[in-house]
Phi, psi and omega in degrees: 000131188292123151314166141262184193276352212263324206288325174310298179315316189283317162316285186330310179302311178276340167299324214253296186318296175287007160261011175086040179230099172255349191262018184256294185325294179314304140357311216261314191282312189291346175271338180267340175277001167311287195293348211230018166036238176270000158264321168309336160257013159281343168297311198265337167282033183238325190312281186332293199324296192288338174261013174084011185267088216259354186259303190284312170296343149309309183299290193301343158312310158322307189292302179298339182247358169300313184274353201275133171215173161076156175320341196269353204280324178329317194279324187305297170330324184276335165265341151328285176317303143357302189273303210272333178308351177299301239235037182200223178250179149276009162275321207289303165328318188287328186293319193277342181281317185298004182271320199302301213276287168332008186247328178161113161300078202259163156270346181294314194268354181299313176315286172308340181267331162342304231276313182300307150313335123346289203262337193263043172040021161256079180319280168339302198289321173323306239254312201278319170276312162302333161302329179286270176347264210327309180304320189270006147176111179313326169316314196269122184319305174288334199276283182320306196315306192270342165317306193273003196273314196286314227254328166285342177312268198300318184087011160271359200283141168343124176259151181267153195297341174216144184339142174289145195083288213280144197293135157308166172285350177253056170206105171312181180304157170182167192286173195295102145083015143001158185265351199268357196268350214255144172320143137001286206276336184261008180275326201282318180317321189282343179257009174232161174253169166289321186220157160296094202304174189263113199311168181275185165264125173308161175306164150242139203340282188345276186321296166333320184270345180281298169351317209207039181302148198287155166269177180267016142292317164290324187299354200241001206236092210311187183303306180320306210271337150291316191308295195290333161268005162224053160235058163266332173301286201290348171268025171285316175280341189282328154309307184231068196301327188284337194284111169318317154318338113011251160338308185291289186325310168302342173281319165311308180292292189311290147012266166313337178262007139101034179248106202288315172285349176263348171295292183341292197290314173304287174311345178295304211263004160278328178254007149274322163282357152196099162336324186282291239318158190188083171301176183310153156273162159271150184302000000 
């Protein structure tokens, strides 16, 4: 079967990007999405996404759900609904998924409204729509994705025969744990909250330093230059400033590194992009 031109552009497009040509890349999708109507801008708000132009992938979202008609419009909608749980609240997500799932019970829109309920701290209702996704294609990636997202929700997924963390019986004594040691579900469980937490009392200088002592490499390494080697979490945020989801992990990374005020400032700024936001508790 013959591309179409829109399909040509987009190959074209992704060619020039993995060769370090990214404003080529842009060029090439924004001259084929003039003509080619709400799928040339979800292409091209899909470009925009993936290169972090999180303002211009937005305009062409808009555009793309402004224009969308025809069978195809459910799935446009479902990456709208998408787009917006990145970069907005989950009332808002929620609205546009549930437009989506009214447009065609697709698993892309079934998946998205799963992903919005989700965020709106409803696990169940999540958990019965996304089962739904799964049904309308066993295939589909995004469909598993919000099942288990959903399934962490709800607090229903398959419990493991013993508590996360604790040693099997054919595994000797050994120290507490690690987070990187712990399943999948519990690891992921462990790391969202109900809410934001609440800084702690701080440390004292003393405790601190013992907790984390500098090598004598770090001890040669101004203030900047430690911030910036134990900031990989936080430069997520900086890539994605809106995402609550985001925002909170990085208040996790700070949190953990005893660093209270930046946590502190991270969950702060998890609740100015959506007020609602609350992740799932862990079990």
């Amino acid at each position: 079967m013959a591309q179409s031109k829109l399909d040509q552009a987009i190959a074209k497009a992704y060619e020039q990007l993995q060769k370090g040509k990214p404003d080529e890349a842009v060029k090439t999708l924004t001259k084929a999405a003039e003509g080619a109507g709400a799928e040339g801008q979800l292409a091209l708000a899909q470009l925009h996404e993936r290169l972090g132009n999180l303002e211009d992938a937005g305009a062409a979202y808009n555009q793309a759900r402004a224009t969308a008609s025809g069978p195809g419009r459910a799935n446009i909608l479902a990456a709208v609904a998408e787009f917006t749980l990145r970069t907005g609240t989950a009332r808002d997500g929620l609205a546009v998924a549930k437009d989506a799932v009214a447009a065609g019970a697709t698993a892309a829109a079934l998946a998205a409204q799963a992903r919005a309920l989700v965020r709106s701290e409803n696990g169940p209702e999540a958990l019965t729509v996304a089962d739904k996704a799964v049904a309308a294609d066993a295939s589909s990636s995004i469909a598993h994705t919000a099942r288990g997202e959903a399934l962490i929700a709800s607090g229903s997924w398959p419990t493991p025969r013993r508590p996360c963390g604790a040693p099997s019986s054919s595994t000797r004594s050994r120290p507490s744990p690690t987070r990187a040691s712990l399943s999948p579900s519990c690891a992921w469980g462990a790391s969202r909250t109900r809410s934001a937490p609440r800084a702690r009392p701080q440390r004292s200088t003393t405790s601190s330093a013992r907790a984390s002592p500098p090598s004598g490499r770090d001890a040669r390494r101004g203030p900047q230059d430690l911030e910036r080697r134990h900031r990989p979490g936080p430069a997520g945020a900086f890539l994605d400033p809106k995402n609550p989801i985001v925002q909170a992990a990085v208040g996790k990374v700070f949190e953990a590194n005893g660093q209270l005020e930046q946590a502190s400032n991270a969950y702060r700024r998890a609740l100015e992009a959506d007020p609602a936001f609350a992740p799932p508790a862990s079990p």
